[in-house]
N, C-alpha and C positions, 0 to 999 in steps of 0.2 A: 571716659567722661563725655556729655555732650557736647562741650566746646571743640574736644579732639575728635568726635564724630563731625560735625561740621565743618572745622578746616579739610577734615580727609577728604568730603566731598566738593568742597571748593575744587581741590585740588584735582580730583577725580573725574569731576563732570567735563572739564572741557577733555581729556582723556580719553572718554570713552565716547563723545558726541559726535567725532569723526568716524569711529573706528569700522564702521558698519560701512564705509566705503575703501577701507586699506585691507587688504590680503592678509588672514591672519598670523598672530603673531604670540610668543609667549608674552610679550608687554601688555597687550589688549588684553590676554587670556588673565592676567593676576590684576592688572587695571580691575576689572567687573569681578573676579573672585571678592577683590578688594571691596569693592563698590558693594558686594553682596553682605558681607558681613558688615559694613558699618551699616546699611541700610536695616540689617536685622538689629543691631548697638540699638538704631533710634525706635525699633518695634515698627518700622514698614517694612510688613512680609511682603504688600505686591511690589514694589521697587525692588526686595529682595531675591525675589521669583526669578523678576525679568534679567536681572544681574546676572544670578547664577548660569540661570538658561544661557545668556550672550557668552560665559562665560565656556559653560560646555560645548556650546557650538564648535567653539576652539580646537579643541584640546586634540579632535584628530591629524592635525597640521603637528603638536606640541613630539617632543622625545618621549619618551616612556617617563625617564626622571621627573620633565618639566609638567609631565601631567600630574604626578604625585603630589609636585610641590603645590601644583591650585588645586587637586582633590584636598588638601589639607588646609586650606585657606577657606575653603569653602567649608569644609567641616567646623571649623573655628568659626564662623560663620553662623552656621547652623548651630553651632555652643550659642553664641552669642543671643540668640534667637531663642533661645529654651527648646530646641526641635531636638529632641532626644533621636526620635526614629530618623531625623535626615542627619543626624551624626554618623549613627549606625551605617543607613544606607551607602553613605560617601565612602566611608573607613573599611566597608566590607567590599568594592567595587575596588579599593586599592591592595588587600590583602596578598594577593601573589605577588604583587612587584614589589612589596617594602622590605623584601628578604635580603635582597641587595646592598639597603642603607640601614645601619643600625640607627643612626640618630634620628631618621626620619620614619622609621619602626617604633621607636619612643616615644615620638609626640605623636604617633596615630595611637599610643596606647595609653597614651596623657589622656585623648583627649576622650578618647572611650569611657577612660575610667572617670571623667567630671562631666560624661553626658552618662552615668549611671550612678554618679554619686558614692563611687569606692576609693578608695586610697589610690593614689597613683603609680606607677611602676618607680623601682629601685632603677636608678642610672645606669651600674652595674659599672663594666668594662669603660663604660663613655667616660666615668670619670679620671681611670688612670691617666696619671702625671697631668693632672691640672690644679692650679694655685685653689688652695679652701675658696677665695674670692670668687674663681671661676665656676665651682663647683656647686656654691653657695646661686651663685646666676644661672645655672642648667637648670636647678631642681627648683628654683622658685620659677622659671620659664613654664613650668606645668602645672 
């Protein structure tokens, strides 16, 4: 909703207003992932530009994991935005490292398949031994 886009960037703004003088950090790096997808939520693609961009600056400081995790924040992002091809773009620039985490291999394949508009991937494996309740929250997550 737009209410919940504008508290995030209440919240967001003084976050990121510093960050351009602190030594980066994965906080700043998902702060402006962050900042990037609500920014696309409200339909400003240049706020959501400059986000992402502040965002990737990052990421060569970040672990291998902690960059997946904002490659996929930023993808979401880009969902959020109707940017089919910067879905693609993100989701493909992650491909070799998501082999390592299955759950985070499912939501770059969530999120592929609702920036192409096909059915989503089956949970699989992720579901074993988790309550219907649980289970019923992963697959509606996508």
């Amino acid at each position: 909703s737009r209410t919940a886009c504008i508290a995030a960037l209440d919240r967001l703004i003084p976050i990121t207003t510093g960050a351009t003088h602190r030594p980066p950090d994965l906080s700043d790096a998902m702060a402006f992932a962050t900042l990037s997808w609500t920014a696309h939520a409200l339909s400003d693609t240049p706020t959501a530009h400059r986000a992402a961009g502040q965002a990737e600056e990052r990421l060569s400081v970040l672990s291998r994991l902690e960059r997946i995790r904002v490659g996929l924040v930023l993808a979401r992002g880009s969902l959020a935005g109707r940017d089919t091809e910067g879905v693609q773009a993100r989701l493909r620039g992650l491909e070799d490292a998501l082999a390592a985490w299955p759950l985070l291999d499912w939501q770059a394949r969530c999120l592929a398949s609702a920036s192409s508009g096909v059915p989503g991937p089956e949970p699989g494996a992720l579901v074993e031994g988790l309550s219907p309740e649980d289970v019923k929250g992963l697959v509606g997550w996508s």
